[in-house]
N, C-alpha and C positions, 0 to 999 in steps of 0.2 A: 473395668475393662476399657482400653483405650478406642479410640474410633477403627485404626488398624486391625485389630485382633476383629472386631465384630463385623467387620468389612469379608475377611477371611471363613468367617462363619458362617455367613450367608453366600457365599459364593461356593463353597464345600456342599453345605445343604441344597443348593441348587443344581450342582453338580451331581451330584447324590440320586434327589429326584428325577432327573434325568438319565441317567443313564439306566436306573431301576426301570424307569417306564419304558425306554427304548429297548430292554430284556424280556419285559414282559409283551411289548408289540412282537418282537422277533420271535416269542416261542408263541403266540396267539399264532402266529402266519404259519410255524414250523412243525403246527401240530396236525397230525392223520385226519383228514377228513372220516366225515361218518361214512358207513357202509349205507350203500344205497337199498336199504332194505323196504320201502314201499319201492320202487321197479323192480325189485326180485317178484317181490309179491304179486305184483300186475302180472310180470313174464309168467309165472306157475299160476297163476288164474286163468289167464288167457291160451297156455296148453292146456290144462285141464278143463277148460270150454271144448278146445276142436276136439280134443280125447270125447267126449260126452257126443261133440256129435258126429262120431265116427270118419273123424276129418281122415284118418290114415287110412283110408279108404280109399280118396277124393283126391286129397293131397297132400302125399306122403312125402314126397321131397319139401314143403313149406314146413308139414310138423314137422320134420327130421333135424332141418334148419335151426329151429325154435329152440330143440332141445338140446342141441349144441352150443347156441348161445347161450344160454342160463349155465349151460355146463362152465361155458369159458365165463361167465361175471361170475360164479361161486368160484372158481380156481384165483380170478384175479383178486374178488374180497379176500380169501385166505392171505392172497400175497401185499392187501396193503394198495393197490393198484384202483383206487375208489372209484375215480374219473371213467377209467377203463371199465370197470363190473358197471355203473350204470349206463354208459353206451350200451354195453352187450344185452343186459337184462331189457332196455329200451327194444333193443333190435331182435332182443328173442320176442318179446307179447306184439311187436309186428308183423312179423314170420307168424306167431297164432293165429292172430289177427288176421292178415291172408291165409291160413289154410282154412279158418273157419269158414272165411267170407268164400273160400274155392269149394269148399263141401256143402254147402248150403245153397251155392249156384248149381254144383253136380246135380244136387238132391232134384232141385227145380225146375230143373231142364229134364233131368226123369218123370214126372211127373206129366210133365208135360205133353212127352212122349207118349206116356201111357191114357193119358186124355184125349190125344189124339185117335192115337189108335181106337178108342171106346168109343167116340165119337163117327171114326169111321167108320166100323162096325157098325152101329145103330144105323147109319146111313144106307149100308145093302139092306141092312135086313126092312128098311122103311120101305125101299125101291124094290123087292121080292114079296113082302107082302102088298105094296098097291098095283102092284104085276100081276098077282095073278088071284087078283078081284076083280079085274079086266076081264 
């Protein structure tokens, strides 16, 4: 084999490997992301938290939010749109997130309410009974 022929051989072969690997960079870049399925999973966690504590009670336009977005990141998974479903799934377990954290503040401030009142109560009935020991 002369030195020309082996010259051409190696520069085939390097051509070769090059471009092979520049194929396989292009379809590494050009392939579907994964489906965002741990934030799905968080978003249906996190409604089925306020679902448990009666958040559609407290705060039904937050659930209603919630369960619209999981709706729109399950419609965009189907469509391929990855980036997109986990924005959405993000922005529904936040929406839970808020109605949870609004139903658990409702709850507290009832409560509250009702301690009051119990408290004010006790309070005539203290001032009616040391009245009329008088």
């Amino acid at each position: 084999m002369n030195q020309n022929t082996q010259f051409t051989s190696r520069a085939f072969t390097w051509r070769l490997a090059s471009v092979t690997a520049g194929l396989l960079l292009l379809a590494a870049c050009a392939s579907t992301p994964q489906p965002p399925t741990q934030a799905l999973q968080a978003a249906e966690q996190a409604i089925a938290s306020a679902e448990q504590a009666r958040a559609a009670e407290y705060a039904s336009p937050e659930l209603g939010a919630a369960r619209e977005s999981l709706t729109a990141a399950r419609t965009a998974t189907e469509k391929k749109e990855m980036d997109i479903a986990k924005r959405l799934a993000e922005q529904s377990r936040a929406a839970a997130e808020l109605a949870l954290a609004r139903a658990e503040a409702a709850k507290a401030q009832a409560i509250n309410a009702e301690m009051q009142a119990s408290t004010a109560t006790l309070k005539q009935e203290m001032q009616r009974n040391t009245g009329a020991k008088k």
